[in-house]
N, C-alpha and C positions, 0 to 999 in steps of 0.2 A: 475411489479416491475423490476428496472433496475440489469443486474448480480451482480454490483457492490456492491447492498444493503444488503446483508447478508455480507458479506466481510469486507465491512467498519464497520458493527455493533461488527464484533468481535475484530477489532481493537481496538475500541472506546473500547469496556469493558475490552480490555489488560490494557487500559491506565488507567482505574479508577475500578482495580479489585481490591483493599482492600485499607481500608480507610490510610490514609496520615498519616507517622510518621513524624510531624513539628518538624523541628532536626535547628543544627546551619548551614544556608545558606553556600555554595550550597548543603551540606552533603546529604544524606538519612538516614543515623543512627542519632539517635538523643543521647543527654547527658543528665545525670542527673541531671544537674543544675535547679532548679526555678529560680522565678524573683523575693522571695519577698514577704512578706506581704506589700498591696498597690500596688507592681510594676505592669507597664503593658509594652509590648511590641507588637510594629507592624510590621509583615512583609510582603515585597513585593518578589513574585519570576515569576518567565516564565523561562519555557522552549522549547526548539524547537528543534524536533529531527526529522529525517531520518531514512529508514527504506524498505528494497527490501527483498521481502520472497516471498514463495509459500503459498497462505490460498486456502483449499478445489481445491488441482487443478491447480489452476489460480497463473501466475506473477504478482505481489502488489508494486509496488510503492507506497509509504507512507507521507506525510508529517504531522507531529502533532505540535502544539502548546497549552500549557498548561499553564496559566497563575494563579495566586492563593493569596489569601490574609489574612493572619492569623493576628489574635487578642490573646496576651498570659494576663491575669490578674492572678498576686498573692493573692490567698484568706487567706495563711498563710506563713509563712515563706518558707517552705517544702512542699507546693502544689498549682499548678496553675491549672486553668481552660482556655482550649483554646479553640478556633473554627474558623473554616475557611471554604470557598468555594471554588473548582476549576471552572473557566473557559476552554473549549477546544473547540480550532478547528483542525479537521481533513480531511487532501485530502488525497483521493485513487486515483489510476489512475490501473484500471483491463483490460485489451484485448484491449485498448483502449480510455476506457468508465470513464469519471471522475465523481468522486460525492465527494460529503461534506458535514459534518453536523456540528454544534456547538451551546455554549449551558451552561449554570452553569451544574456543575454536582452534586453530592449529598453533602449536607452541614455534615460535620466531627466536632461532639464534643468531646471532650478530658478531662482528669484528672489526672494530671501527681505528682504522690504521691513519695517522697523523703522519704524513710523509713531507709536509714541507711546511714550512714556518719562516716569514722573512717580508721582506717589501712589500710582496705581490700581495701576504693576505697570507692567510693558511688552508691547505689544502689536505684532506683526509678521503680515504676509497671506507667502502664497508660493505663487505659480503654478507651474503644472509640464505642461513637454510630452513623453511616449513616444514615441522615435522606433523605426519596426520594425525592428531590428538583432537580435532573435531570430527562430528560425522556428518559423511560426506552424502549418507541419506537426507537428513535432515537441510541440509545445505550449510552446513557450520563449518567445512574444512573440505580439502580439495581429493580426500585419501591419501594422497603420493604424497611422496617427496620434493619441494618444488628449492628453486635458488632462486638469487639476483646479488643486483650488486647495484652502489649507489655511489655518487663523485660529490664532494664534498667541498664547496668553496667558502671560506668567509672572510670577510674584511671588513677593519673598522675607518667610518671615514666618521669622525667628528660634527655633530655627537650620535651617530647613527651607527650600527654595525649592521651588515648584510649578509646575507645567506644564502645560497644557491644550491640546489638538488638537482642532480641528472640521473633516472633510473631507469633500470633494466631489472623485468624481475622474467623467468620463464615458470610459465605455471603446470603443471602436469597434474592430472586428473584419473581417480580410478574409474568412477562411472562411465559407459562407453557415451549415453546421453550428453555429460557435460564436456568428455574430448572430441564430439559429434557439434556442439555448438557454440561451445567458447572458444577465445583466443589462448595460444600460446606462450604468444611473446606479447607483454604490455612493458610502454616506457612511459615513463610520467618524468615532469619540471617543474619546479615550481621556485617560489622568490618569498624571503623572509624578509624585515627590517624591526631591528628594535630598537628603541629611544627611551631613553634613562628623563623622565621626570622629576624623579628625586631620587636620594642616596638608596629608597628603599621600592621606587613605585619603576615599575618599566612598562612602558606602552608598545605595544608589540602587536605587526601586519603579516600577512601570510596569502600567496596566490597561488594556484597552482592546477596544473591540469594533467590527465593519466589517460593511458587505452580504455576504451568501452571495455567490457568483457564478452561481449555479445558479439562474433562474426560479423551480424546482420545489422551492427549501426556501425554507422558511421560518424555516430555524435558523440562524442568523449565525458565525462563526468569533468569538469571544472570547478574552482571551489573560490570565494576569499572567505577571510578572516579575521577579524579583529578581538585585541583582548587584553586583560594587565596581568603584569606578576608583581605579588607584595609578597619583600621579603620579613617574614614573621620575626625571626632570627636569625643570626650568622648562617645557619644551616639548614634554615627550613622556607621552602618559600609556596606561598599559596597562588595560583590562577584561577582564570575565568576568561572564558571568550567567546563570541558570538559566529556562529560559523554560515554561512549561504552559498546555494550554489549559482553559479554562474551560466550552466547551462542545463536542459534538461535531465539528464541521467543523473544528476547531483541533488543529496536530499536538497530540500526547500530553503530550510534552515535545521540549525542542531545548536546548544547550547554545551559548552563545556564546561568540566571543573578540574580540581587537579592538586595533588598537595607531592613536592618534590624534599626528599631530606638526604642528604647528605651525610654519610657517617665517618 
């Protein structure tokens, strides 16, 4: 086994350690909007980050690309059902030594429930199951079955609207290595705000912070975000946004893109 193979593997399960909160492009917090009894929405996103640490010892050079493609359909006014799959590829480059692996990773079902709507703001829950459609050798998926769940605030204060994420995901693991040295339980937070520029241009913030995956830190992946969405058409709208970490375990920077349509 090359030095760089346990290295890369914990990389890789940084990148896809709890299932995806599908939020409005390029965010990571998502809204409590649905789409709709009948609506459906497609989204396209990639990202591509940078990333220089120490893992186990060793200097890491990183390069990740994550590409992803969500499906939202409204089963009721007030609830949708989503699913999507990541693709990734990732380069290491350890003492020299490069390696790569890439791959779908685990397929993320969603149920994004809209339970209150009114003064306060709107408020939606959204359960989520990993199914293992990555491999969990390669570090692209966890094997098992894993869940969570996510609390969903938002409110509009003039001309800003807000966002709030509270999660829970539990992750389960078939290698005995990765339920030998990862967490089980990770919660993550994090804070959106968007601001309308013009009828078509929205300027759009994003903070947020999650569990390590790793038992043995104690320092959590933290992230901001900045970015715009232009809407192309009534139903299609394009992003972009620049993404950095806030603390160590968080790539360095990552550049997003993103084309959202509506049907």
């Amino acid at each position: 086994m090359h030095k760089a193979t346990p290295i890369l593997a914990t990389l890789l399960c940084l990148a896809l350690l709890a299932p995806p909160v599908f939020a409005i492009q390029p965010l990571v917090t998502d809204d409590a909007g649905t789409e709709g009894k009948g609506g459906m929405l497609l989204e396209f996103s990639n990202e591509l980050s940078w990333d220089r640490q120490t893992v186990e010892g060793e200097k890491v050079r990183a390069r990740d690309n994550q590409t992803a493609f969500t499906f939202s359909y409204g089963l009721l006014d007030n609830l949708d059902l989503i699913f999507g799959v990541p693709y990734l590829y990732t380069r290491a480059k350890v003492a020299g030594e490069v390696e790569d692996e890439d791959g779908p990773g685990d397929l993320v079902l969603e149920v994004k429930w809209r339970f209150y709507e009114g003064p306060l703001g709107a408020f939606a829950l959204k359960p989520a199951l990993t199914f293992p459609t990555g491999d969990e050798h390669k570090g692209l998926g966890s094997g098992e079955v894993s869940y969570g769940l996510t609390f969903i605030a938002t409110k509009e204060f003039d001309p800003i609207d807000l966002h709030l994420n509270l999660g829970y995901a539990h992750q389960r693991y078939k290698l005995s290595e990765d339920r030998f040295e990862n967490r089980r339980h990770i919660y993550s937070a994090s804070l959106a705000a968007v601001r309308a520029l013009t009828p078509d241009l929205d300027l759009v913030a994003d903070i947020g912070i999650e569990s390590h995956e790793s038992k043995n830190s104690d320092l959590h992946p933290a992230f901001g975000l900045a970015g715009l969405v232009y809407s192309l058409a009534d139903n299609i709208d394009l992003d972009c946004g620049f993404k950095f970490g806030l603390s160590r375990p968080e790539a360095d920077y990552a550049l997003l893109v993103g084309l959202t349509w509506s049907l």
